[in-house]
N, C-alpha and C positions, 0 to 999 in steps of 0.2 A: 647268188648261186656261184659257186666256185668251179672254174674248168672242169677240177676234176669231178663234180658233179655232173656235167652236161656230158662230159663222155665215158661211153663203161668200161669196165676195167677191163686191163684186156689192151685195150685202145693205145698203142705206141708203150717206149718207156715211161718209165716216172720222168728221164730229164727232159723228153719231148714232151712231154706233156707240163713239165714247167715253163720249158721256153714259149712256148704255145700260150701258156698263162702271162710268159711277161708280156707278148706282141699284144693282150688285150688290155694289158694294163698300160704299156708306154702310148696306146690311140689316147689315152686318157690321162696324161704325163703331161706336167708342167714344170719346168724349169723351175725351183723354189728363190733359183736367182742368193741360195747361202752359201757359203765355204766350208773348209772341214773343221772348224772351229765350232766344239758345243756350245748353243747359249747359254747351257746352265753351268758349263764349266765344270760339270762332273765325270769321270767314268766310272762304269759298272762292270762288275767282272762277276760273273753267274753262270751256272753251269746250265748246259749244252740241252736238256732234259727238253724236249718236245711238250711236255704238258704247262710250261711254263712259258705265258706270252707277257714279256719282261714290260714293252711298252706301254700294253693295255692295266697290268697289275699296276705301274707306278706312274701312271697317267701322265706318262712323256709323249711328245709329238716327235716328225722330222727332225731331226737336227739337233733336240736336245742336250743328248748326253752320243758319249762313246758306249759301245758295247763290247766287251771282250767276254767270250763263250768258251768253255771248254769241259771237259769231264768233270764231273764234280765241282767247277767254279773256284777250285783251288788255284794257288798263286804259284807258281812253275817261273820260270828263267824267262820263260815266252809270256806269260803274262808281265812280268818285271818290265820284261821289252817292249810290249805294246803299251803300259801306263810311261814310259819313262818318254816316248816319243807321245801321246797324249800331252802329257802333262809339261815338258820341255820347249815341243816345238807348236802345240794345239791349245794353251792354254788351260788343262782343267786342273783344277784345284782341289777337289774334293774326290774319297773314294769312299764305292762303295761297293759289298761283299757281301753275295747273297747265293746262300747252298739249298739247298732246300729236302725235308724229309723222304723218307721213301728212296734215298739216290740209290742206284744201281754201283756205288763206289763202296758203299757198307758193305755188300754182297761178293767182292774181289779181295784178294791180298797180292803182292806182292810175285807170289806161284803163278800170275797169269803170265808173267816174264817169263819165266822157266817154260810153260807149256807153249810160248810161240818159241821158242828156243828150239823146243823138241820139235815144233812140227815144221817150221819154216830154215832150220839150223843156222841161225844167225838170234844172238840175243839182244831186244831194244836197248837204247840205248837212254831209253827215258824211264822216269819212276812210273808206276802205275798211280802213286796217290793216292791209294785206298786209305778207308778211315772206318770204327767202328761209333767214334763217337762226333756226329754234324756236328754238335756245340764247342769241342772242343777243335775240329778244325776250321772252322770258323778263327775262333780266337788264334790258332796259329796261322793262316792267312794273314789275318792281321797285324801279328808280329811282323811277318815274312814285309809285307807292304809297307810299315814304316820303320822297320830295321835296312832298308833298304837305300845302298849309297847315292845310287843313283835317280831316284826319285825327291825332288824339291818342295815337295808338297805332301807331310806324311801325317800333317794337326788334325785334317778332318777326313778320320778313314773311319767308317763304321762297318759290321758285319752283321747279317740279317741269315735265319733259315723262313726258307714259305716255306707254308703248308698246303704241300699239292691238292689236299681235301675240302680245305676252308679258303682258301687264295690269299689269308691275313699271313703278313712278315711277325716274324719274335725278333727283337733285338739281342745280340746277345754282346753281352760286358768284358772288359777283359779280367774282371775279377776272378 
C-alpha cells in the first residue's frame, strides 16, 4: 500500500506527502554501494507521460541505464546535453527513443508560445515540440541524436513509440 493510500486526500500537500513517502522508503534503503555509471551502458530518452513506468515496461533495475524525460521524449539542446555528458563522462554507448501514442504534444502547436506570451508577456524561449505525426518524430529524433557533434556514440540509437493501451514498444525504421 502506497502513503498515499494510507492517508486521505486532503491530508498535507502532494510534496508532503512525498517526502513523507521518501522517510518510509530510506528506513528501508540500502546503499547499492554503485556509481553513476549505467551497467548496461545505455540511455533512454522518453517522454515525461505518467502512464508510462519506463523501468517496469523494459525490465531494467537500479543502476541500469540513464533516463532522460521530458515532453514528448523529443531530442531538444537539453536532451543533447544530458546524452553527451552520459555518454562522454558515464560511459553509455547506446540510445534509445521512446515516444509513445496518445501524447498530449499531438494535441499543441507551436500557438501555445503565443498564448503564454499573451498571458504571462514575456515569450519562451524554447520550442514547444509539438508533432502530428509519433512515427515521424521519432525518426527525426533520431536524426537529431546521431547528426549530433557532440555525441561519440551515434551506431547504436534506436526509436520506439508504446502503446499506452497494450504496453508493447513498435520499432520504428529510418526508412
Amino acid at each position: 500500500m502506497s502513503i498515499f493510500e494510507q492517508q486521505p486526500a486532503g491530508t498535507g500537500s502532494v510534496t508532503d506527502r512525498l517526502v513523507e513517502a521518501n522517510r518510509h522508503y530510506a528506513e528501508q534503503f540500502r546503499d547499492p554501494g554503485m556509481d553513476a555509471h549505467p551497467v548496461l551502458q545505455v540511455a533512454i530518452v522518453a517522454c515525461m507521460d505518467a502512464r508510462i513506468d519506463l523501468h517496469a515496461a523494459l525490465g531494467l533495475e537500479l543502476g541500469d541505464c540513464h533516463t532522460i524525460r521530458n515532453a514528448g521524449g523529443v531530442v531538444t539542446d537539453d536532451t543533447i546535453r544530458s546524452l553527451t555528458i552520459s555518454q562522454r563522462a558515464l560511459g553509455t554507448r547506446s540510445v534509445v527513443l521512446i515516444h509513445h501514442t496518445g501524447c498530449g504534444l499531438e494535441t499543441l502547436t507551436e500557438d501555445f508560445r503565443t498564448h503564454l506570451e499573451d498571458e504571462v508577456g514575456q515569450r519562451p524561449t524554447w520550442a514547444v515540440e509539438s508533432f502530428r505525426d509519433v512515427d515521424q518524430d521519432v525518426r527525426q529524433s533520431m536524426a537529431r541524436v546521431r547528426t549530433s557533434p557532440f555525441l561519440a556514440h551515434t551506431d547504436d540509437v534506436r526509436g520506439f513509440v508504446f502503446d499506452v493501451h497494450t504496453g508493447l514498444l513498435r520499432e520504428i525504421t529510418t526508412e
